[in-house]
C-alpha atoms as one frame of an Amber mdcrd trajectory, in Angstrom:
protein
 123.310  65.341 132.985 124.446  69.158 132.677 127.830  69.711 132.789 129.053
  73.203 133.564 132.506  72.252 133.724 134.591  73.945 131.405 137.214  71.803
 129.146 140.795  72.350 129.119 140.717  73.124 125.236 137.918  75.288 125.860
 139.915  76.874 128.988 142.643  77.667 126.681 140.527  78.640 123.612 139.188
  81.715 126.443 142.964  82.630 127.574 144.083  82.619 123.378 140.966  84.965
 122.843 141.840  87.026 126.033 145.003  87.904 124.481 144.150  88.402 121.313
 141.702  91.174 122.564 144.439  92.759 125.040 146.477  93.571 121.987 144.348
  94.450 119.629 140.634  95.793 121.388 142.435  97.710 124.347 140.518 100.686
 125.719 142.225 103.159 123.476 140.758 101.007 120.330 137.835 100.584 121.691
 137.757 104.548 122.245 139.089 104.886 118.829 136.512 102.941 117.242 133.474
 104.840 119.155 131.552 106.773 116.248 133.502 105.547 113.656 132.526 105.064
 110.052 133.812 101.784 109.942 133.499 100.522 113.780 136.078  97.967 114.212
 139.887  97.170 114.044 141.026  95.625 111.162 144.094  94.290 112.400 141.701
  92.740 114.964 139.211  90.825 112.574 142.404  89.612 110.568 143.665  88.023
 113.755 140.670  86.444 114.707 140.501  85.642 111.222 143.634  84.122 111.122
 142.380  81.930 114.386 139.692  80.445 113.076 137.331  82.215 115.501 135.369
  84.374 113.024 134.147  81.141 111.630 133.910  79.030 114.730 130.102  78.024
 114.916 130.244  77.368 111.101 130.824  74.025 110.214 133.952  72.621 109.073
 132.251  71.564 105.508 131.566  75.536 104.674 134.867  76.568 105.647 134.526
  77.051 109.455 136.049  75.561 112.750 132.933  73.632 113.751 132.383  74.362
 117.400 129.547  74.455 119.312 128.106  77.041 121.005 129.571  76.488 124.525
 132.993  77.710 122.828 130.953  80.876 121.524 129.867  81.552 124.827 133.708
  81.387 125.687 134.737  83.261 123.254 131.901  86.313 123.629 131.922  86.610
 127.156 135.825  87.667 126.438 134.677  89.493 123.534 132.360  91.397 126.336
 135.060  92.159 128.798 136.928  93.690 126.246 134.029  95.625 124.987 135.744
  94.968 121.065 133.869  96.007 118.283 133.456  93.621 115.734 130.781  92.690
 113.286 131.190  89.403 114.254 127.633  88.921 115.850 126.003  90.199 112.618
 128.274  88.716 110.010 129.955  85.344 110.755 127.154  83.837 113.351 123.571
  86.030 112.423 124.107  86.167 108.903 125.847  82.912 108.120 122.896  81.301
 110.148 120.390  82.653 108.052 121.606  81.414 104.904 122.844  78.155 106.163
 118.998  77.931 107.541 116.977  78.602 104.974 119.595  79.453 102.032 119.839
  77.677  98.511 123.247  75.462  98.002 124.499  78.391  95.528 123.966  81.027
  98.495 125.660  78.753 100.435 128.529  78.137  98.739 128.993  80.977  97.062
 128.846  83.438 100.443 129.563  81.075 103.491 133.095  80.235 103.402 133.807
  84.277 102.485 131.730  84.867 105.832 133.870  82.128 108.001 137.005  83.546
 106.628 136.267  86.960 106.865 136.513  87.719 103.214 133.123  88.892 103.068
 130.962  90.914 106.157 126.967  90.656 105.938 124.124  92.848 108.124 120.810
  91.971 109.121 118.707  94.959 108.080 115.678  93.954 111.120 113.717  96.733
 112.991 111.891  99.585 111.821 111.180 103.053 113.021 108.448 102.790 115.428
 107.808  99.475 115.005 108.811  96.200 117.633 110.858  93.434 117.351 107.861
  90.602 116.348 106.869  89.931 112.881 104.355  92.847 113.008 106.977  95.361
 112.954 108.619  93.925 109.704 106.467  96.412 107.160 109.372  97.048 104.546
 107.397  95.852 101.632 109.098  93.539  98.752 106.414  93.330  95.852 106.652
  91.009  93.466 108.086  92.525  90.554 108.732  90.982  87.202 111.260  87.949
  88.387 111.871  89.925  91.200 111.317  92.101  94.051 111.179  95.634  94.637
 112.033  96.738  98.445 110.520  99.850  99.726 111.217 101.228 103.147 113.258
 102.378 106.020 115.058 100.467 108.408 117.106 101.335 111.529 119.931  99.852
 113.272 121.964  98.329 110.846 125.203  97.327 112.151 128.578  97.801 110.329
 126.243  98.780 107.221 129.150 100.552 105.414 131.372  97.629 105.483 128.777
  94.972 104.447 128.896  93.222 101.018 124.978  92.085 101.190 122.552  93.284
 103.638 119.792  90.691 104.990 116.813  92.200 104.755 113.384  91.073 106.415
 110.519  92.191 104.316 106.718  91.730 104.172 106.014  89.706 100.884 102.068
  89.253 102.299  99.218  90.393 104.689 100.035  87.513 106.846 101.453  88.610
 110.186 104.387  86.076 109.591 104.404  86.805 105.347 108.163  87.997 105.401
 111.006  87.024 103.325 114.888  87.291 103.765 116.656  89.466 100.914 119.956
  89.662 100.158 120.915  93.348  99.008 123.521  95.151  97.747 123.998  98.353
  99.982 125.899 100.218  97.046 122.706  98.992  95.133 120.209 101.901  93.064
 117.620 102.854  95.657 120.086 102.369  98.984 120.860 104.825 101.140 123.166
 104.716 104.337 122.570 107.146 106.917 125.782 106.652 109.956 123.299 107.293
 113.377 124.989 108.163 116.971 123.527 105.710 119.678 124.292 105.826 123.111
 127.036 103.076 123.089 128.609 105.062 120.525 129.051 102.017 118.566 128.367
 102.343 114.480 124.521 101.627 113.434 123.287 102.845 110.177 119.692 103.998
 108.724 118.954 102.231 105.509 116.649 103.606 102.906 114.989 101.905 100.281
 113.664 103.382  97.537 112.285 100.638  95.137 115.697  98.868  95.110 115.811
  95.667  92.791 116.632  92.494  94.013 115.975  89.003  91.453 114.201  85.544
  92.212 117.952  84.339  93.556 118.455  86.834  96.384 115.413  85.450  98.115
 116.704  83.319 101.161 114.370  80.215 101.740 111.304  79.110  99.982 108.307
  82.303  99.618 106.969  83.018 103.461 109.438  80.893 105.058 111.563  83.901
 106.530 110.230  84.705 109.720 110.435  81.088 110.892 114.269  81.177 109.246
 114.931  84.296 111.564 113.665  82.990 114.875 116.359  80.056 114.426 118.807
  82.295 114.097 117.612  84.551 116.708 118.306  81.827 119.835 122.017  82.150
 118.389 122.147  85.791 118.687 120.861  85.878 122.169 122.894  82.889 123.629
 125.484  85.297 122.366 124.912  88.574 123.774 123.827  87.458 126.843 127.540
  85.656 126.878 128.796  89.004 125.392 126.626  90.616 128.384 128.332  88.473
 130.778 131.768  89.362 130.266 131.025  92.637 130.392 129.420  92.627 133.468
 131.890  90.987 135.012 134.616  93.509 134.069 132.685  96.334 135.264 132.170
  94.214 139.126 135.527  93.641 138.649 136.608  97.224 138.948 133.859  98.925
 141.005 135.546  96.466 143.325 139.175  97.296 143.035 137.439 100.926 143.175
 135.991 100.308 146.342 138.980  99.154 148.143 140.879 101.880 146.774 138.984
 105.127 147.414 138.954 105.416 150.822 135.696 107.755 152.898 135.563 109.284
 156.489 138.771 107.550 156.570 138.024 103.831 155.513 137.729 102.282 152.309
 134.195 102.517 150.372 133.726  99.062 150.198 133.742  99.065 154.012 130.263
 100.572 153.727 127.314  97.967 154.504 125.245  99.651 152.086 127.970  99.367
 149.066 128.924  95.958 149.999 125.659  94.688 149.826 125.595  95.873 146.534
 128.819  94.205 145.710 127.150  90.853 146.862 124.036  91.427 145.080 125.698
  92.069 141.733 128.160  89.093 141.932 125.080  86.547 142.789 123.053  87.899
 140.048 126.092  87.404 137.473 126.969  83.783 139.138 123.487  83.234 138.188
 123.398  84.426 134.656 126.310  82.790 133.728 125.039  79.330 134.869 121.329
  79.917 132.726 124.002  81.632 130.030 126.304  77.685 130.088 122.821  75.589
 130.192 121.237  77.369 126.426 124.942  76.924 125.585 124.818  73.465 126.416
 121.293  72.505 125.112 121.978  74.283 121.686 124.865  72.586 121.462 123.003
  68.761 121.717 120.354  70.154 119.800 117.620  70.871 122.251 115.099  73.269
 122.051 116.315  76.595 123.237 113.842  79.098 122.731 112.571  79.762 126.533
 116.474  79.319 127.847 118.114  81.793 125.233 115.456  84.336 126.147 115.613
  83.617 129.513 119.356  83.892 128.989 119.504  87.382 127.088 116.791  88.898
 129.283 118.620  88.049 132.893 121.679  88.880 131.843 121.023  92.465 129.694
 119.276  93.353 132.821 121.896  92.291 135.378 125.089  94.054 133.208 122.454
  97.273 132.961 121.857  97.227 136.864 125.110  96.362 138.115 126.738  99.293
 135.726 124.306 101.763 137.273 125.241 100.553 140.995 129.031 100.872 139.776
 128.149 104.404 138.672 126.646 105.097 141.832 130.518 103.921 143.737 132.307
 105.804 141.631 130.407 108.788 142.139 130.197 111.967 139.554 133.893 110.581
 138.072 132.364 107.637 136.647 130.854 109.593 134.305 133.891 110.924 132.961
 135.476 110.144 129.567 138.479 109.264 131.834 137.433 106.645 134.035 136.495
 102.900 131.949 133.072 102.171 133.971 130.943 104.637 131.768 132.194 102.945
 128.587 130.354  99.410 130.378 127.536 101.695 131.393 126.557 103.099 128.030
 126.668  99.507 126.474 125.155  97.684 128.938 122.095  99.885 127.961 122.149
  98.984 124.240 122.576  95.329 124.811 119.613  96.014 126.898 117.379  96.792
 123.449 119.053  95.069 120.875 118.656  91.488 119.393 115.141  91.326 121.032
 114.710  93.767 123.878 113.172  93.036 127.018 109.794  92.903 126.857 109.864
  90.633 123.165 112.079  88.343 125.619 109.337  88.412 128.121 106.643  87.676
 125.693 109.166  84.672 124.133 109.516  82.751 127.750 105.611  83.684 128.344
 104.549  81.712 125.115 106.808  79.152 126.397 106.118  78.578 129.798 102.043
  78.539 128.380 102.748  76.269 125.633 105.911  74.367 126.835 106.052  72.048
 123.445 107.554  75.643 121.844 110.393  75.800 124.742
């Protein structure tokens, strides 16, 4: 039977992580950190570091803390209150994924344990300019070369690019639709290019260029062909994740259009007096209840090893969407202040946008619980 309940270790796993974040990803870092080169706190990834938490879906064998993904739903939706900017997402649950997937044992043990710890940060290099989230829109080319590869392309979106040791790199090694391989490249490689990009969570994404970059037999993740089915795998994790991430945030911003509305007072009674707003209120509470109960049952299902395609999409896609329109309604509460560099609420705003597109937007989410719900045996 599903069990929603949370457990006291779990409980105090979300208070240690809660404080960890108030001292180290307050507001002022998380201004601090907007458009930065680098993106995140160090002091903060040491801590967390320190914690076990930057390895804690890892297991225990590779140098992680071995918990399931219930605790990383924990742990991100008070990541996503606190809005802190880590490359945690890409490095130590994406990236380790991927080469505990489909990796060799020497990738494994050579680059795992560095990823738990925190010794060593990796980015997926994934979409394209102009091209979707499916396998289609992976046309970086890596032709055979020798004993190697050469990569040729652009991509977009690269996360924390300038503090990565290896990039992960999806690139077509066929005609196939699904003929894509996971690379692991050097970013201070011959051929690579970073390019730092503004985005409208201000957060730090790169453009990567590659211009016939090198890469041997051995930086191949996963037998020839076998990387698009290695990246869907790790793709449930990622949106179990955000939508946790998602979550927290959403909750935060409720939380304060709120207190907002009981403090500013109009026509001499509170806003949140108003019908109209209230409503509102109500509507964006029930729609977050809800997300964070599909949000617990992928956790849950992932984490006895059910299939958890159609609930991790369901999951990402109800809760990107309910953090984007209850961050618009706050903005509408607030009134023209809320868009102020002052005032917290547009800082929730601008991400809940981003969240919105990223790690499969909302229509490849759509078209994930559609081939589900048609083909249930792929749920």
């Amino acid at each position: 039977m599903l069990n929603l309940d949370f457990t006291e270790e779990q409980d105090m796993l979300r208070e240690m992580v809660r404080g960890v974040c108030e001292q180290y990803a307050n507001l002022d870092v998380v201004r601090a950190m907007e458009d930065d080169a680098v993106g995140y706190p160090v002091d903060l990834w040491a801590q967390l570091a320190e914690l076990g938490i930057l390895g804690m879906t890892i297991p225990e064998e590779h140098g992680g803390s071995g918990m399931t993904m219930q605790e990383g739903v924990v742990v991100y939706e008070e990541l996503g209150r606190a809005l802190a900017p880590l490359p945690h997402l890409v490095s130590a649950v994406v990236s380790a994924r991927a080469i505990l997937t489909g990796g060799s044992a020497e990738q494994i043990a050579e680059w795992v344990p560095k990823l738990a710890s925190g010794e060593a940060i990796f980015t997926p290099a994934w979409t394209e300019p102009d091209n979707g989230f499916g396998p289609k829109g992976v046309q970086v080319e890596a032709v055979a070369d020798g004993d190697g590869f050469t990569i040729t392309g652009t991509k977009q979106h690269v996360y924390f690019a300038s503090s990565a040791q290896r990039l992960i790199v999806l690139a077509r090694t066929g005609a196939e639709p699904t003929a894509i391989d996971l690379f692991l490249v050097d970013p201070a490689a011959d051929g690579v290019t970073l390019t730092q990009k503004m985005s409208i969570s201000s957060d730090t994404q790169y453009r990567v260029d590659f211009a016939g970059v090198k890469v041997s037999a051995a930086d191949r993740i996963g037998a020839a062909g076998s990387g698009w089915a290695t990246w869907q795998t790790v793709m449930n994790d990622a949106m179990i994740l955000q939508a946790a991430y998602a979550n927290g945030g959403n909750e935060h911003a409720l939380d304060i259009t709120v207190q907002y509305s009981k403090d500013r007072e109009q026509f001499d009674k509170p806003l949140g007096a108003f019908q109209a707003l209230s409503h509102d209120m109500a509507d964006a509470k029930t729609a977050l209840d809800g997300s964070k109960v599909l949000n617990y049952e992928a956790a849950w299902a992932h984490s006895l090893g059910r299939p958890v395609t159609k609930l991790a999409a369901m999951s990402k896609l109800f809760a990107c969407n309910s953090y984007r329109d209850t961050t618009a309604m706050a903005q509408q509460i607030f009134g023209g202040v809320g868009f102020t560099l002052e005032y917290e609420i547009q800082l929730y705003f601008r991400r809940a946008k981003q969240q919105q597109i990223t790690w499969n937007d909302t229509r490849t989410c759509e078209d994930l619980i559609a081939a589900a719900v048609l083909d249930e045996s792929a749920a």
